[in-house]
C-alpha positions in Angstrom: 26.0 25.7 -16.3 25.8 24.1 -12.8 23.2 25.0 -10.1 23.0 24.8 -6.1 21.4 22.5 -4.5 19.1 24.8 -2.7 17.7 26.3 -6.0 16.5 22.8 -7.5 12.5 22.4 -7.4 11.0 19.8 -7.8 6.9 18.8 -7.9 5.1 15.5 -8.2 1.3 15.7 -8.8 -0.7 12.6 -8.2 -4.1 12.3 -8.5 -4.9 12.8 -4.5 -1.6 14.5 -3.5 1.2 16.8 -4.6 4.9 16.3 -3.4 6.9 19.4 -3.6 10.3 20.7 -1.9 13.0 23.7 -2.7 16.2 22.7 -2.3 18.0 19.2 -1.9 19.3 18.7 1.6 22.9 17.1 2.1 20.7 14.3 3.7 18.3 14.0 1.1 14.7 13.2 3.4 11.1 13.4 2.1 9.0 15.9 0.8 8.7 19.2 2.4 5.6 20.2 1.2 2.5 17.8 1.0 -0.8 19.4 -0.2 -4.0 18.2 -1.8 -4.6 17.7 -5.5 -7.4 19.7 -6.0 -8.5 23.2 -6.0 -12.0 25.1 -5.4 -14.0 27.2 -8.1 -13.2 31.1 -7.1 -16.2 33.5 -7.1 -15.3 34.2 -10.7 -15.8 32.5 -13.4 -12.9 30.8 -14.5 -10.5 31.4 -11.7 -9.5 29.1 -8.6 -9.0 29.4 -5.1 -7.2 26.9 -2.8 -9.5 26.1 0.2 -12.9 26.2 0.1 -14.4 30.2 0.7 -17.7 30.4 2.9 -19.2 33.5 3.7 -20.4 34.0 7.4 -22.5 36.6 9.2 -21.0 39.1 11.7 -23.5 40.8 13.5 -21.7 45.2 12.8 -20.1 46.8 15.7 -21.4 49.9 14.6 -25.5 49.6 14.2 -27.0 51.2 11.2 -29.7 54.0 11.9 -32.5 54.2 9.3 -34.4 57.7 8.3 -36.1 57.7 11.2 -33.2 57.9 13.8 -34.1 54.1 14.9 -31.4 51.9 15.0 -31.3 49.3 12.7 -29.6 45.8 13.3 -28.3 44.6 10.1 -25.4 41.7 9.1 -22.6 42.3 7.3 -21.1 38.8 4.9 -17.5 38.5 5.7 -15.5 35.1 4.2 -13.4 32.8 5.9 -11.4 30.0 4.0 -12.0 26.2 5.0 -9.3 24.2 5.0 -10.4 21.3 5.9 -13.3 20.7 3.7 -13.5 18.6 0.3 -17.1 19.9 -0.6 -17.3 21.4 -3.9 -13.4 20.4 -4.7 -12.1 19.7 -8.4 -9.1 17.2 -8.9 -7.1 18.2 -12.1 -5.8 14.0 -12.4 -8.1 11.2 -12.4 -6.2 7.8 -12.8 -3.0 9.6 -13.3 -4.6 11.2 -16.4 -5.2 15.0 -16.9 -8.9 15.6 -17.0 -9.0 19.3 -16.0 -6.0 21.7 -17.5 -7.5 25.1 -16.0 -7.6 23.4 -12.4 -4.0 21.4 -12.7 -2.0 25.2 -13.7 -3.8 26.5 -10.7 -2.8 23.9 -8.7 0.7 24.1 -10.1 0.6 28.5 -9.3 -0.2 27.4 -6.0 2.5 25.0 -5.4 4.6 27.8 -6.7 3.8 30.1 -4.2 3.7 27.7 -1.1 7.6 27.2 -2.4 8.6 30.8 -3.3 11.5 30.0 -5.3 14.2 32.1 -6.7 14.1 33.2 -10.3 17.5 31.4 -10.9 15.4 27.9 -10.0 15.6 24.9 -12.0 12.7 22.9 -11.9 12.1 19.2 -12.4 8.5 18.0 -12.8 7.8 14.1 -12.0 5.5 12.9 -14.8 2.5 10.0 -14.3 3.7 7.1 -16.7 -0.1 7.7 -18.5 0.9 11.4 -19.7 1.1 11.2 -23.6 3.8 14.0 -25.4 1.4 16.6 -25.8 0.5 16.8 -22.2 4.9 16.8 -22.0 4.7 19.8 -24.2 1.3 21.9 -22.9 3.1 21.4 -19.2 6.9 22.7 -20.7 4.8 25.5 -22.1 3.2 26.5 -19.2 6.3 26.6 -17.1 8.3 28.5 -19.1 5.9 31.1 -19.9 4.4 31.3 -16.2 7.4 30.6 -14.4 10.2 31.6 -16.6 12.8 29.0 -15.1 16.3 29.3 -16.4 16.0 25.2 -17.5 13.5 22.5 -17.2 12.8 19.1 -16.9 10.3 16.1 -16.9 11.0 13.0 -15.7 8.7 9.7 -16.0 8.0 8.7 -12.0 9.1 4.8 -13.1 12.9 6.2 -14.1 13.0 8.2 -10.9 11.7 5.0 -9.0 14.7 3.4 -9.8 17.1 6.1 -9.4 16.4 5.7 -5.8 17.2 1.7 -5.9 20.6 2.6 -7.5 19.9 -0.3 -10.0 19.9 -0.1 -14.0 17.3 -3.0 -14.4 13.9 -3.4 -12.7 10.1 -3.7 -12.9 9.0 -0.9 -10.7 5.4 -1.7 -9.5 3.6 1.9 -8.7 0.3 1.6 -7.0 -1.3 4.6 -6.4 -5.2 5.9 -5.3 -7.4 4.6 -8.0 -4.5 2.9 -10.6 -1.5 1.1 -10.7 1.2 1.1 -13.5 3.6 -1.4 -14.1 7.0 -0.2 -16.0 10.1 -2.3 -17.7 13.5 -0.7 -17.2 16.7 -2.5 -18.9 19.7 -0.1 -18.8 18.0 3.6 -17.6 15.5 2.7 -20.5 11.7 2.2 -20.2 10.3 -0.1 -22.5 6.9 1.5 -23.7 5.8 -1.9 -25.1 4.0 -4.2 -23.1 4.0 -1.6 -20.3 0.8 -1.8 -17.6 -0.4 2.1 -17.8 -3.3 3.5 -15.7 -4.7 -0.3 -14.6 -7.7 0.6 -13.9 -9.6 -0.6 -10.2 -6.1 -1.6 -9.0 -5.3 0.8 -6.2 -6.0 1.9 -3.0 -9.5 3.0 -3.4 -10.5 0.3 -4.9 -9.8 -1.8 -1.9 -11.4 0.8 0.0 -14.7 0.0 -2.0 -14.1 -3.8 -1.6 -14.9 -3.6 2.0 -17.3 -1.5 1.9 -19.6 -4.1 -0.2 -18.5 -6.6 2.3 -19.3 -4.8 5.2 -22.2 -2.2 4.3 -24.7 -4.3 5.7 -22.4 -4.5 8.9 -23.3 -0.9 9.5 -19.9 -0.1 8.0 -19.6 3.5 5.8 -16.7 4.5 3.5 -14.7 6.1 6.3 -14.7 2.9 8.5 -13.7 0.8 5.5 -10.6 3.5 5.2 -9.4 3.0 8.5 -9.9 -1.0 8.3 -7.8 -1.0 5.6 -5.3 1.4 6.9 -5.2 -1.2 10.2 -2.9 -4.1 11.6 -5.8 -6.7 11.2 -6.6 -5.7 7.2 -4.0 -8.2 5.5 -3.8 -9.8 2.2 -2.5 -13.3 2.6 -0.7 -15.0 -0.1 -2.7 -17.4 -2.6 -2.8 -20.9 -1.4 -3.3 -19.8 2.8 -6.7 -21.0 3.9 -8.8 -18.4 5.7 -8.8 -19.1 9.6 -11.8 -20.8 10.3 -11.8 -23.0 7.2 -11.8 -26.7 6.7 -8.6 -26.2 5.9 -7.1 -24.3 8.7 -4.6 -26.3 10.9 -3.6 -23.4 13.2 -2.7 -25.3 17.0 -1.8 -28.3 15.4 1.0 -29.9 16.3 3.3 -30.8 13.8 6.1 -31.7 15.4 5.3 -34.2 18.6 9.2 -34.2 20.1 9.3 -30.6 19.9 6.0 -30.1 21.3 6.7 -32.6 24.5 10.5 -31.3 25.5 10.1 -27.6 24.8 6.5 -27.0 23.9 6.2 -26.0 20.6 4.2 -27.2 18.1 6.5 -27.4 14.9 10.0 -26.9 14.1 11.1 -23.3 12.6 10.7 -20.0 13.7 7.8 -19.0 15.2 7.0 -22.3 16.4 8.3 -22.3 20.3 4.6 -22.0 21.8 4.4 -23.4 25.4 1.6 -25.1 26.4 0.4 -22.5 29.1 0.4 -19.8 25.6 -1.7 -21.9 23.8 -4.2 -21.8 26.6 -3.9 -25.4 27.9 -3.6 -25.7 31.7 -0.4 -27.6 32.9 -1.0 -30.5 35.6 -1.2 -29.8 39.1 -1.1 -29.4 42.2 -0.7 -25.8 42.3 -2.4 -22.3 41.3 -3.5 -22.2 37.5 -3.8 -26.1 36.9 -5.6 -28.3 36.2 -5.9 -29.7 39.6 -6.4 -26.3 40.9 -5.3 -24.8 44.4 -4.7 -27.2 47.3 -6.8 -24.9 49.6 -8.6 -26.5 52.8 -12.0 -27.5 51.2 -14.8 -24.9 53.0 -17.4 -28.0 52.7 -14.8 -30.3 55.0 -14.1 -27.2 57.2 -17.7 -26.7 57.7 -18.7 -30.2 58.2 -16.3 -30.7 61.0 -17.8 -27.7 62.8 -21.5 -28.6 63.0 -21.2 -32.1 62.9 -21.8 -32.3 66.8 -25.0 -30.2 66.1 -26.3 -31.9 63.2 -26.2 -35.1 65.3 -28.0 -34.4 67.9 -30.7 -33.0 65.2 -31.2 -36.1 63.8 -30.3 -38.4 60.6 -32.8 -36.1 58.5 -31.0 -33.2 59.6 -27.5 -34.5 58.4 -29.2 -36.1 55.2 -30.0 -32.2 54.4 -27.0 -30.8 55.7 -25.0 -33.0 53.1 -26.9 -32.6 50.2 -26.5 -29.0 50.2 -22.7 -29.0 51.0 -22.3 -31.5 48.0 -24.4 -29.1 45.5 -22.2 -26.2 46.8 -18.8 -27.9 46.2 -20.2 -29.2 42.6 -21.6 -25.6 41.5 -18.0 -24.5 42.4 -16.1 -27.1 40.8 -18.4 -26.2 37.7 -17.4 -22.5 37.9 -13.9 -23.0 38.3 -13.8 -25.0 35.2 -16.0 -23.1 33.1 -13.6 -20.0 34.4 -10.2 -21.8 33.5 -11.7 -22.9 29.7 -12.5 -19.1 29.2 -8.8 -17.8 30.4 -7.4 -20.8 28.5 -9.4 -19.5 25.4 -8.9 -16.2 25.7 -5.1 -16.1 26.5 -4.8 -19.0 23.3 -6.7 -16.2 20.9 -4.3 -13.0 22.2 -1.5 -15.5 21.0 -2.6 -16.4 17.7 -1.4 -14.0 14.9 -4.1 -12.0 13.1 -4.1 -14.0 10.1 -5.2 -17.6 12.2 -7.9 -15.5 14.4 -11.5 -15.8 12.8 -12.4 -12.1 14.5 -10.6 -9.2 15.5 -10.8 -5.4 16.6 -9.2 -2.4 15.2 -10.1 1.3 17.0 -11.7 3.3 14.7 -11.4 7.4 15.3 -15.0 9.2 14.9 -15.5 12.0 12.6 -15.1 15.7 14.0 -19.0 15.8 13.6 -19.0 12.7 16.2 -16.5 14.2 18.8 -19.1 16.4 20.7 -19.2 19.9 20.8 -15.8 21.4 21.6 -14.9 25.0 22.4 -13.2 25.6 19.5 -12.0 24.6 15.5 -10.5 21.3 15.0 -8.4 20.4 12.2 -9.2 17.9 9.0 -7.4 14.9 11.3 -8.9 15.6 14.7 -6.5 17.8 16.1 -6.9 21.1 17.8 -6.5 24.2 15.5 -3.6 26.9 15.6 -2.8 30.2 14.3 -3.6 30.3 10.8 -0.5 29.4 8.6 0.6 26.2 10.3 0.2 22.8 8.5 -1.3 19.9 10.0 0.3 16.1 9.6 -1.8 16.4 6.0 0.2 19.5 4.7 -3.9 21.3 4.8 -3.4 24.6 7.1 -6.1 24.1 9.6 -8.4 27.3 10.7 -7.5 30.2 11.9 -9.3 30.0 15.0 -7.6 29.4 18.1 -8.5 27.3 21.5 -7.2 27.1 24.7 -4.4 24.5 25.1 -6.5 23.5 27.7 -9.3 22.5 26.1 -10.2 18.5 26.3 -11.4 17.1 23.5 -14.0 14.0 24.1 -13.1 10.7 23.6 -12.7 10.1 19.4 -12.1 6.5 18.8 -13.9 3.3 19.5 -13.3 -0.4 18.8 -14.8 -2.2 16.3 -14.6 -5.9 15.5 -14.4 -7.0 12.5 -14.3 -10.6 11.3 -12.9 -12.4 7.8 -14.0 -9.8 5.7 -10.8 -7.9 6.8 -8.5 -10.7 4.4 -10.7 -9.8 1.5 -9.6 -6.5 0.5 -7.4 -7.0 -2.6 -10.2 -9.0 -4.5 -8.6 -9.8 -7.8 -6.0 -6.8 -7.8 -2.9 -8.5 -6.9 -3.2 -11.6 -9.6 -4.3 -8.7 -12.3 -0.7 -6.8 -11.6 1.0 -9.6 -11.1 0.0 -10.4 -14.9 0.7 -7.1 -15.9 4.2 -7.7 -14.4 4.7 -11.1 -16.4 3.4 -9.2 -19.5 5.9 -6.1 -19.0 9.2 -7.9 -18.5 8.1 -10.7 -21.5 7.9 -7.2 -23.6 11.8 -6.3 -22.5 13.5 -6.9 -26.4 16.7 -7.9 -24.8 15.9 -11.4 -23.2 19.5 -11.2 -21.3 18.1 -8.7 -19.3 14.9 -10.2 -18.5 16.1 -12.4 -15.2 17.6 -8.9 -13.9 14.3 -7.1 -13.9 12.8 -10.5 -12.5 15.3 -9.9 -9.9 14.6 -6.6 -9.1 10.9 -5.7 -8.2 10.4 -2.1 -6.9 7.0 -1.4 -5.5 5.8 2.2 -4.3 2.9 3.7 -4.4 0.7 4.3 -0.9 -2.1 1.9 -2.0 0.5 -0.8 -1.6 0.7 0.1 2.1 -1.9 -2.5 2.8 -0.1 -5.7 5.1 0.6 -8.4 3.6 0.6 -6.9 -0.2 4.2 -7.5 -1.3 4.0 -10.8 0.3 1.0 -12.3 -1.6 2.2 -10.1 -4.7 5.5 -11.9 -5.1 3.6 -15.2 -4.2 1.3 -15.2 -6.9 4.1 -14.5 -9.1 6.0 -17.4 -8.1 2.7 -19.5 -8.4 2.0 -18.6 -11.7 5.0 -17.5 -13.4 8.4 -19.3 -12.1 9.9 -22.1 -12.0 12.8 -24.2 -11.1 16.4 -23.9 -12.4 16.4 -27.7 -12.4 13.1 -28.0 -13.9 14.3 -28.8 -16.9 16.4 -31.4 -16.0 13.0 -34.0 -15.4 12.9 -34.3 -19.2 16.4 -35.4 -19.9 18.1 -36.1 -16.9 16.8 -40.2 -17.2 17.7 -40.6 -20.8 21.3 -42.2 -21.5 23.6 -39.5 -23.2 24.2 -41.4 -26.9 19.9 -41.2 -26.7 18.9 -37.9 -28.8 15.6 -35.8 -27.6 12.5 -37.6 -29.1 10.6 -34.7 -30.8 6.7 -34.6 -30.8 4.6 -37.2 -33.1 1.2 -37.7 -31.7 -2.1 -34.9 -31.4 -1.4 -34.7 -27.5 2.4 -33.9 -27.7 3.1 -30.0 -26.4 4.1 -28.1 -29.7 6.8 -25.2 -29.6 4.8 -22.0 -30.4 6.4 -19.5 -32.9 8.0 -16.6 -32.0 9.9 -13.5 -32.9 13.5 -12.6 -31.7 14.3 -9.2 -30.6 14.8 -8.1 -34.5 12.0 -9.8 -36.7 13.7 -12.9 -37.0 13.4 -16.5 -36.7 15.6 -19.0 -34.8 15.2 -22.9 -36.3 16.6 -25.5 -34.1 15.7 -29.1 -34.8 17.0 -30.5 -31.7 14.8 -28.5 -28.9 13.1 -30.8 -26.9 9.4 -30.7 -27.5 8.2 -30.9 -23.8 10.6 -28.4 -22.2 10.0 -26.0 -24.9 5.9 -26.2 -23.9 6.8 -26.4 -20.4 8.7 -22.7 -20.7 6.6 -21.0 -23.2 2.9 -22.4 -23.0 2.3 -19.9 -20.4 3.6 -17.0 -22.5 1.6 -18.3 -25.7 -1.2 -15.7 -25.0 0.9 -12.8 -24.7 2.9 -13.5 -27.2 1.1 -15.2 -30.4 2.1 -17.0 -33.5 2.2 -14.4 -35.8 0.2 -15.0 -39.0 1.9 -16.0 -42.0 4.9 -17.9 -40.6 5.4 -21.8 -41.4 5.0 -23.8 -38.2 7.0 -26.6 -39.3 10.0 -24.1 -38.9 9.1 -22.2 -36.1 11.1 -22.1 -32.6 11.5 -20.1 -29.9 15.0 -18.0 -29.8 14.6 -17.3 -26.3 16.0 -19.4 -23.5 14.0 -21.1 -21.1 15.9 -18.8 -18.3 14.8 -15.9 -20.2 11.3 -16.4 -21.4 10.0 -17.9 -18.5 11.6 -16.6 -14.8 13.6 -18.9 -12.3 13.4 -16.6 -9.9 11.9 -12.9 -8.6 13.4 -10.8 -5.8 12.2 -7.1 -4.4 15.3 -4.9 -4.7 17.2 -3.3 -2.1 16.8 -0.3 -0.7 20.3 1.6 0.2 20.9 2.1 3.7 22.4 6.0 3.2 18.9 7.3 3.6 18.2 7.6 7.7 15.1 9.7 7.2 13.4 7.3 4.8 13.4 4.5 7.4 10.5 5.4 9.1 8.2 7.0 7.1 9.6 3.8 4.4 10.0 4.0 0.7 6.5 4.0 -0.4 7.3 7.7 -2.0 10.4 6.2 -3.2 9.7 7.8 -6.8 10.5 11.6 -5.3 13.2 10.1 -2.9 14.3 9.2 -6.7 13.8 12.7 -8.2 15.5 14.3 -5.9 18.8 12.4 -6.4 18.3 12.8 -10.6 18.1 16.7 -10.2 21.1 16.8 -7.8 22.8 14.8 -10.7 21.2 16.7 -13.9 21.2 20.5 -12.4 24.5 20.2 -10.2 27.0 17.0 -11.4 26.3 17.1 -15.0 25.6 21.0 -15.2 23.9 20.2 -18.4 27.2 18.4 -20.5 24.8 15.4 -21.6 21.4 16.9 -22.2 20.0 16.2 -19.5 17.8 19.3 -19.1 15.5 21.8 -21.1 17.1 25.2 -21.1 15.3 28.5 -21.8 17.5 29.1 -24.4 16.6 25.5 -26.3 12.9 26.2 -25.7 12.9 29.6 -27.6 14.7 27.6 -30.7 12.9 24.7 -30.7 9.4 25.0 -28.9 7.3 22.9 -26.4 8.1 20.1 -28.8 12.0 20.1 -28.1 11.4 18.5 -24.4 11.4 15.1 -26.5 15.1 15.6 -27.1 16.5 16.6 -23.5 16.4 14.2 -20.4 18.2 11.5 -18.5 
């Protein structure tokens, strides 16, 4: 039967935050509900609270009187809950994977009650792509049992990923807080082989530790090496650019001479329109900011016309000094000037530069709470001043229930700190490890036909792949590595007269075709491949794709096309432009953006007709095991 769209719930655990909402708006917009992925050991054994509980002292209104009649000033513990603290927290997920099964129901009760959802509620859980099928069956277990919904569903957050590209092919690219995973989809259907699960030291965090061995003997800790990375001057430039700085830097040069002497810029293309006055070079004189300087009446003239009838009639010493000093005091001034105009024309050619050609730059970094100076009152986890207890800061954490006066001025928390090319270092080896992972995934798609439609549509989420400049060097070192030209293989032919056949290989050196597999097991012969395109498309797949043992080599040939096995192209997909409230926050939770348009599908369109959900009634004839059988 079909649902409403305000019973549908849906949750998304990750490993640092959980995504929840109740009820799909008619503009579908982000998660209602953001919380943190972890929960706090309650005072008894086995149980969880949570925020953090800490007992404090509060001296009793009423003082206690002891036997003899004297007064007796004693404390009473009361507890207050912490919200802002992580000290002594437990995460459930580490690397996408469940580690802790009491902590993650607890955290799933909690969610539940933050949503208060009606008992008519289906519910839709976003799976991590690492979960195996009995975690699938412990989690359909524990939600029918605790929450008693009338149907349920899990959903891999890859297939949701794309639901929210409105594509049917795609590699979707999911980099998270400590992993990344890398998925296949051909036709709504995730290839498990060759998949990129849980790559370990490939998200955000990892980053985050990058910089902090750069720049630990700097005086930077953790927490500055977050911000930096979370900054406009942390960037990731694509493989190839030379750090600015380096012998092989060219920024300023002029490329383009006719450009750069009728209009000022230094090449052709955008970007390029730089006018000599922004690149910090004086233009000629006369006149106020040249090079000439300011046609002002010179003070040593001035002053030499008005004493020269006393410095005569003091004598030829007299004038010799008078001179002397009236030329040191026009050179000194002449010197400052110039040294003046060099350091405007180098500062204003540095504020022009872009961030990846500057050898230093400065990002404000915002103090700890503990930093700030004393305040009057409670401040919440981000700096903020605290409310009444029940409102949610920007973090979805509910700060402390203590309030201040809206008054109250809180010191200054932020200073700048400069930072120089450590800042381009971040990624280390990450990108060129998923960009493998990538190659490896869509070689693993069965169907090679749909291979250059994945290549062509690249989805990356995930918030560790917020970093600038990420996508950009991602897609690069794909294109480095991986693809090349449609014409390509038109340099091995294209000079040999058309009644000439192919030569095929005779000596040691001459590139082999490598034996493969089609799609089914079987073997595609074909004596008239040339030799030297068939190396020039495969001998980069050789490693992840052996010969298998047993097979003649005499006979064997690759099936595949050149267009499939290796790429000839790779795009990002598009985003729709029917989702307003996504546009500023962006796609990086693309994968619940996703979820939220399968459950308005599943649990209202469909209304069950294809399977596409668990129901109460199928779980009580088939089990925790029967979850296998029902989705999209």
């Amino acid at each position: 039967m079909p649902f409403k769209d305000e019973q549908i719930v849906i949750i998304a655990p990750g490993s640092q935050t959980t995504l929840a909402q109740l009820g799909i708006q008619e503009s579908i917009a982000p998660a209602q509900l953001r919380i943190r992925s972890c929960m706090f050991p309650a005072e008894k054994d086995g149980e969880w609270e949570p925020y953090k509980v800490r007992p404090w002292l509060k001296s009793s209104e009423t003082p206690a009187i002891d036997e003899a009649g004297v007064p007796v000033d004693r404390s009473e513990p009361e507890y207050y809950e912490d919200y802002a603290t992580e000290e002594g927290a437990v995460w459930p997920m580490e690397d996408g994977k469940i580690v802790n099964w009491s902590c993650l129901f607890a955290l799933l009760q909690h969610v539940h009650r933050r949503l208060s959802p009606h008992l008519h509620s289906p519910m839709l859980l976003v799976a991590q792509p690492c979960w195996t099928a009995r975690d699938y069956e412990k989690l359909t277990q524990f939600f029918f049992e605790k929450f008693k919904p009338p149907c349920f569903i899990i959903v891999d957050s890859a297939l949701t990923s794309l639901w929210a590209y409105n594509t049917v092919n795609a590699c979707v690219v999911d980099v998270g807080y400590q992993k990344a995973d890398v998925t296949a989809i051909s036709e709504f259907s995730v290839h498990i082989p060759g998949r990129g699960v849980a790559l370990g030291r490939c998200g955000g965090e990892a980053m985050t530790e990058r910089l902090l061995e750069l720049l630990k003997s700097k005086g930077f800790d953790k927490e500055m090496c977050e911000q930096l990375k979370q900054s406009p001057i942390c960037e990731i430039l694509p493989p190839g650019v030379p750090l600015p700085g380096s012998s092989n830097s060219k920024v300023g040069e002029v490329s383009n001479p006719a450009a750069a002497a009728s209009t000022g810029a230094i090449g052709s293309g955008p970007g390029q329109r730089i006018s000599a006055g922004a690149l910090g070079d004086a233009p000629l004189g006369p006149g106020p900011g040249t090079e000439v300087g300011e046609e002002a009446a010179d003070p040593v003239e001035s002053d030499g016309v008005l004493d020269v009838a006393s410095i005569v009639t003091a004598g030829n010493k007299k004038m010799e000094e008078f001179l002397a000093r009236k030329e040191k005091e026009k050179s000194d001034k002449a010197k400052k000037t110039k040294k003046d105009a060099d350091a405007a024309a180098a500062s204003a050619k540095q504020a022009k530069l872009r961030n990846a050609d500057k050898e230093r730059a400065t990002f404000v970094y915002e103090l700890p709470i503990h930093l700030r100076g004393p305040t009057n009152g409670a401040q919440t986890a981000n700096g903020g001043e605290a409310t009444t207890a029940g409102a949610e800061n920007a973090n979805g954490n509910q700060p402390g229930s203590t309030q201040t006066s809206p008054k109250q001025i809180i010191p200054p928390s932020g200073k700048e700190v400069e930072v120089g090319l450590e800042r381009f270092q971040a990624a280390g080896d990450i990108v060129e490890r998923i960009a493998d992972a990538i190659h490896l995934a869509v070689s693993s798609v069965e169907d090679v036909a749909k291979r250059s439609d994945v290549w062509d549509n690249l989805i990356v989420v995930g918030n560790g792949s917020k970093i600038k400049g990420f996508r950009e060097a991602l897609i690069t070192t794909i294109q480095k590595k991986y693809i090349i030209s449609p014409s390509s293989a038109t340099i091995f032919t294209s000079e040999l007269p058309s009644h000439m056949t192919t030569p095929t290989g005779t000596g040691a050196n001459t590139p082999q075709p490598q034996s493969q597999l089609g799609p089914h097991g079987l073997q595609s012969s074909s004596s008239n491949v040339n030799p030297l395109l068939l190396a020039a498309v495969t001998s980069q797949n050789a490693h992840l794709q052996p010969t298998p043992s047993g097979l003649p080599s005499a006979h064997s040939q690759n099936i595949h096309s050149s267009h499939g096995q290796t790429p000839t192209s790779v795009k990002f997909a598009k985003m729709g432009e029917y989702f307003p409230e996504w546009k500023d926050v962006g796609f990086d939770e693309a994968q619940f953006l996703g979820a939220q348009v399968m459950a308005k599908v599943l649990f209202v369109v469909d209304g069950g007709q294809s399977k596409g959900y668990f129901t109460r009634a199928d779980y009580n004839e088939l089990g925790p095991q029967g979850i296998h059988e029902f989705g999209p």
